[in-house]
VEXSEBA-448822 format. One record per atom (N, C-alpha, C): residue in one letter; residue number from 1; y, z, x negated; atom name. Coordinates in pm, 1 decimal. Layout:
REM residues N
REC kenu rolo        v        w        u selo
REC    A  NUM        Y        Z        X   CA
...
This chain:
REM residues 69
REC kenu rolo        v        w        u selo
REC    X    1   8315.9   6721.9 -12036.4    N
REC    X    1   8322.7   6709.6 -12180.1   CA
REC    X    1   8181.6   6684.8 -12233.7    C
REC    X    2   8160.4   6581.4 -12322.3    N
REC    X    2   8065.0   6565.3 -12370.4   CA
REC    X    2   8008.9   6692.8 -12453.6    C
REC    X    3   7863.7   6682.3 -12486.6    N
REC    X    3   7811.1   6781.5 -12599.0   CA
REC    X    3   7771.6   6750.6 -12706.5    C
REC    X    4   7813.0   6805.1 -12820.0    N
REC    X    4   7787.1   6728.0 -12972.1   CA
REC    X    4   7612.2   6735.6 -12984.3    C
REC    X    5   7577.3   6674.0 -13004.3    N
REC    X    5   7398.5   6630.4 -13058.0   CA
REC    X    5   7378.9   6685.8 -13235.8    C
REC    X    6   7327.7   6766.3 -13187.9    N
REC    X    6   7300.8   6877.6 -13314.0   CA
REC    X    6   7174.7   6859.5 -13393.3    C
REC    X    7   7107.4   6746.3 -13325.0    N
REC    X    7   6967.0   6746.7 -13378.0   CA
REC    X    7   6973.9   6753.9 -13544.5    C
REC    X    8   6829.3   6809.1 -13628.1    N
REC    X    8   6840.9   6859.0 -13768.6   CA
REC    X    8   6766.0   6719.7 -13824.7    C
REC    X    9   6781.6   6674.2 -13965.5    N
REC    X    9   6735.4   6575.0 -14000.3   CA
REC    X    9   6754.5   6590.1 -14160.1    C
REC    X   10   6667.7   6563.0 -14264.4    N
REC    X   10   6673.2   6597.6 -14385.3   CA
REC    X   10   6718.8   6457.9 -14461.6    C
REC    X   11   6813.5   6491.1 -14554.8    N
REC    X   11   6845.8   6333.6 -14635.8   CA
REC    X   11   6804.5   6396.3 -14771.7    C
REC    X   12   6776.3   6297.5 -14871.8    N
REC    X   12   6703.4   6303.8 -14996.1   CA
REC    X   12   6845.1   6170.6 -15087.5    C
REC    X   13   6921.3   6286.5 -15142.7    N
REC    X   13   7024.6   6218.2 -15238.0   CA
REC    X   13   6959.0   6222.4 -15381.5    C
REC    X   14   7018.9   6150.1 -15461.7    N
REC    X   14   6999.5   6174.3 -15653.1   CA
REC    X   14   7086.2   6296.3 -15636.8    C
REC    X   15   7028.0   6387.4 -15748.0    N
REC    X   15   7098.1   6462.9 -15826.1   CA
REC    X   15   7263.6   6469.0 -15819.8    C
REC    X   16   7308.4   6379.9 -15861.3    N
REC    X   16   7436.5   6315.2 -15906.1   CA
REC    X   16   7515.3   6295.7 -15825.0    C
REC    X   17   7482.3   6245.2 -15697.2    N
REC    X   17   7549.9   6195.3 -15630.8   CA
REC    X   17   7521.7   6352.1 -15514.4    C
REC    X   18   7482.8   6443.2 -15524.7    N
REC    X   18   7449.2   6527.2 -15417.4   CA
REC    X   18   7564.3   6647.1 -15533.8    C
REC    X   19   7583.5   6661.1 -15623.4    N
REC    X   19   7698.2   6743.6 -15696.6   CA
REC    X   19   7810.3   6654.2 -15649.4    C
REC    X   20   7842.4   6578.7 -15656.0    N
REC    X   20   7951.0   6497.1 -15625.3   CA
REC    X   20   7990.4   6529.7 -15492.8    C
REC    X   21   7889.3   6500.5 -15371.7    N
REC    X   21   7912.9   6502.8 -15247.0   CA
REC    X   21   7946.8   6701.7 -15240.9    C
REC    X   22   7840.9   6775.4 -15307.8    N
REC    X   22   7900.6   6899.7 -15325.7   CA
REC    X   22   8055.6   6984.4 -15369.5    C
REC    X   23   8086.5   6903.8 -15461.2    N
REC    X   23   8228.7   6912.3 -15457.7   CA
REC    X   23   8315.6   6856.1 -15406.1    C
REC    X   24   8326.4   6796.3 -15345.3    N
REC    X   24   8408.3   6709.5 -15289.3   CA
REC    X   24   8413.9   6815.1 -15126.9    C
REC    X   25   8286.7   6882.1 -15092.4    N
REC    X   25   8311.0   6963.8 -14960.4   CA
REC    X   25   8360.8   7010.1 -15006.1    C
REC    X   26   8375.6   7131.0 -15136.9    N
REC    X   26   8389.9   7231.4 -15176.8   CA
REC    X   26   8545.0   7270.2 -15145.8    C
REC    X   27   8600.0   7136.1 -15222.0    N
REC    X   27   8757.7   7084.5 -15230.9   CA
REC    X   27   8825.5   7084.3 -15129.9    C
REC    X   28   8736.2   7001.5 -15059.8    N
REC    X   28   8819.8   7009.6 -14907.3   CA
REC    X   28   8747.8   7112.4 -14817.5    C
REC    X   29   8717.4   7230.1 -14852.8    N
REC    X   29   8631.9   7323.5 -14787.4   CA
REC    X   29   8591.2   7279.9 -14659.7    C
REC    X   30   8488.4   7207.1 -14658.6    N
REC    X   30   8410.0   7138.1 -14558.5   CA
REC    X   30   8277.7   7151.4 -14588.8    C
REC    X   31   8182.0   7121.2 -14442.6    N
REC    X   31   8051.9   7131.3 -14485.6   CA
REC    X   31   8003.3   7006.0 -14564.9    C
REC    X   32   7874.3   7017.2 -14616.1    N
REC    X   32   7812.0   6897.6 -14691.8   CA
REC    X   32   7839.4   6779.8 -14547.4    C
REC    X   33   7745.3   6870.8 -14447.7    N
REC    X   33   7768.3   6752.2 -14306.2   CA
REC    X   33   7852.1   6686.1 -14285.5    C
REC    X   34   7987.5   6755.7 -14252.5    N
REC    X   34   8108.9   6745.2 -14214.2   CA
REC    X   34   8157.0   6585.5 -14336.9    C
REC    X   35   8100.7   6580.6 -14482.6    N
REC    X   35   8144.8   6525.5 -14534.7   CA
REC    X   35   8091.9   6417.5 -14493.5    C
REC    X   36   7927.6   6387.8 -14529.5    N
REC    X   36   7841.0   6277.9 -14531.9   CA
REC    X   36   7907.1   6188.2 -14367.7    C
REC    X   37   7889.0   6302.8 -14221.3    N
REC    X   37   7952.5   6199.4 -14158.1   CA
REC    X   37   8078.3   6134.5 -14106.9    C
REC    X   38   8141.0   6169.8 -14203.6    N
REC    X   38   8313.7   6085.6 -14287.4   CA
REC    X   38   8289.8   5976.6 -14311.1    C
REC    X   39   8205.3   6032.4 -14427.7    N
REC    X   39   8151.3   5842.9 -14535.2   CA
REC    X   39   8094.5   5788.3 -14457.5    C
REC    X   40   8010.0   5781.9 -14373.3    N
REC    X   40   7952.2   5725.2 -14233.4   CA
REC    X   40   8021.7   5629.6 -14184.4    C
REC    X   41   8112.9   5736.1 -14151.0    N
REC    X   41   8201.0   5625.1 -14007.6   CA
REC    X   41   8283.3   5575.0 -14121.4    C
REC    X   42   8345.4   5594.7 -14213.9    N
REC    X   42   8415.3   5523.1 -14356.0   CA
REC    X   42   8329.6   5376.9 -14382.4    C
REC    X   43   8212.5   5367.3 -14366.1    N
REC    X   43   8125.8   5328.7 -14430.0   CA
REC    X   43   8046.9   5214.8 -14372.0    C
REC    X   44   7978.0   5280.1 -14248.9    N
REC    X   44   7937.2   5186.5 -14101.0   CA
REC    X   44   7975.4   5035.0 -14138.1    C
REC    X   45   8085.5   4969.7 -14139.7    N
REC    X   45   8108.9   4855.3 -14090.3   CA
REC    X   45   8062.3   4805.2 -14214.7    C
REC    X   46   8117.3   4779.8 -14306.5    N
REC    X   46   8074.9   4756.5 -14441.4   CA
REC    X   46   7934.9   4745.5 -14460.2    C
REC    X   47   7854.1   4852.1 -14466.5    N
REC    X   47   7704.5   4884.5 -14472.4   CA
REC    X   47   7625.5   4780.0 -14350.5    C
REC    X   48   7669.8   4772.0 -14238.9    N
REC    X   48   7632.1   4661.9 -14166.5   CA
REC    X   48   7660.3   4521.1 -14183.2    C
REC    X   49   7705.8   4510.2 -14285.1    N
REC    X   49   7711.6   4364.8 -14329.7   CA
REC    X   49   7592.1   4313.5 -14396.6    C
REC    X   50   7574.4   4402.7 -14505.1    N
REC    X   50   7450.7   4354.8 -14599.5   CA
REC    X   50   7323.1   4356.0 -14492.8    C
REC    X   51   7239.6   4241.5 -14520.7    N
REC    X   51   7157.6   4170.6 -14465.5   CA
REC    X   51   7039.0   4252.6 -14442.2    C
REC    X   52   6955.2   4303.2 -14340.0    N
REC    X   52   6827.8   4373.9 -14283.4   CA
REC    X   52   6712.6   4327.7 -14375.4    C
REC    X   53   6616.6   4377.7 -14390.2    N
REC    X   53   6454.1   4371.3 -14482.7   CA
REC    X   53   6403.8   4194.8 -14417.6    C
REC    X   54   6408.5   4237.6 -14284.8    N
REC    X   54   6401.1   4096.2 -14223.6   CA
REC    X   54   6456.1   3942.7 -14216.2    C
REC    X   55   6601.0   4003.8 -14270.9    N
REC    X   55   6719.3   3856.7 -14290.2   CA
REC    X   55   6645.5   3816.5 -14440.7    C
REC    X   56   6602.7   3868.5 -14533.8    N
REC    X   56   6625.3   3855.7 -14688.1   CA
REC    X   56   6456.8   3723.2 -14646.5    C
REC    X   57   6505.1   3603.3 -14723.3    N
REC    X   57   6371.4   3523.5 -14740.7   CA
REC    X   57   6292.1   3613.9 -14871.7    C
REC    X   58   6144.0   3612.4 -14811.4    N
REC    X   58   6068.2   3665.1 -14887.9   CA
REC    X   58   6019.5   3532.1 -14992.5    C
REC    X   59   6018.4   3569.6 -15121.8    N
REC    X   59   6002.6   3466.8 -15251.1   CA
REC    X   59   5882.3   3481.3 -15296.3    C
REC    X   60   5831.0   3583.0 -15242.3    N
REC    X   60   5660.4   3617.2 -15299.7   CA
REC    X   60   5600.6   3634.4 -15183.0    C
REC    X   61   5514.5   3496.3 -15149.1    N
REC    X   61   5479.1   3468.9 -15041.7   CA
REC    X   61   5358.9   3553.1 -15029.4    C
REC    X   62   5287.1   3617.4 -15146.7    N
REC    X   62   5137.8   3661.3 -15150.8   CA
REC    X   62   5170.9   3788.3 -15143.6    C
REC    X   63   5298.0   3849.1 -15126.9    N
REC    X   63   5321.6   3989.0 -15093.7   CA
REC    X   63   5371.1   4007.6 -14936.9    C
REC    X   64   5298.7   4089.3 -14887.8    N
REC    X   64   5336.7   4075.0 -14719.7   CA
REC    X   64   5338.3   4259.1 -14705.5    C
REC    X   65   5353.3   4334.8 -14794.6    N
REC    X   65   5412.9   4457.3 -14759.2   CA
REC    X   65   5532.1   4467.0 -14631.5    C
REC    X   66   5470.9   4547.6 -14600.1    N
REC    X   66   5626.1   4575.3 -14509.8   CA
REC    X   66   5589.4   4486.7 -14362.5    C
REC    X   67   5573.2   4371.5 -14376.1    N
REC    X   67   5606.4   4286.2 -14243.6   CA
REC    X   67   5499.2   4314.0 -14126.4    C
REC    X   68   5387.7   4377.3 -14132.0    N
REC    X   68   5338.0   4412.8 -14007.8   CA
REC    X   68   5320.8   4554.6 -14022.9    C
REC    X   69   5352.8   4664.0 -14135.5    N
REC    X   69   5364.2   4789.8 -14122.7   CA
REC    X   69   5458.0   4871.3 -14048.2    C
């Protein structure tokens, strides 16, 4: 049997959307965790559609943030 990977990792929600995700465990008495990786796998395929930092043509050629950082 495999072993679940427990590693700890901090996410930084709005306000708004972190009451929301709070009730919504609450409701379905679940953890915050338990919820976020629902919407995840809910979510995954969809979210991998929209295009990487790298796919997007850059329009401001005199801004090069990002591309060798």
């Amino acid at each position: 049997m495999a072993s679940s990977d427990k590693r700890k990792q901090s996410l930084y929600f709005p306000e708004e959307m972190l009451k929301e995700i709070q009730h919504e465990a609450t409701r379905q008495d679940r953890s915050l965790s338990w919820i976020v990786q629902k919407a995840w796998k809910l979510a995954r395929k969809e979210i991998m559609k929209f295009p990487s930092v790298n796919d997007i043509e850059d329009d401001m050629e005199d801004d090069h943030r990002g591309k060798s950082e």
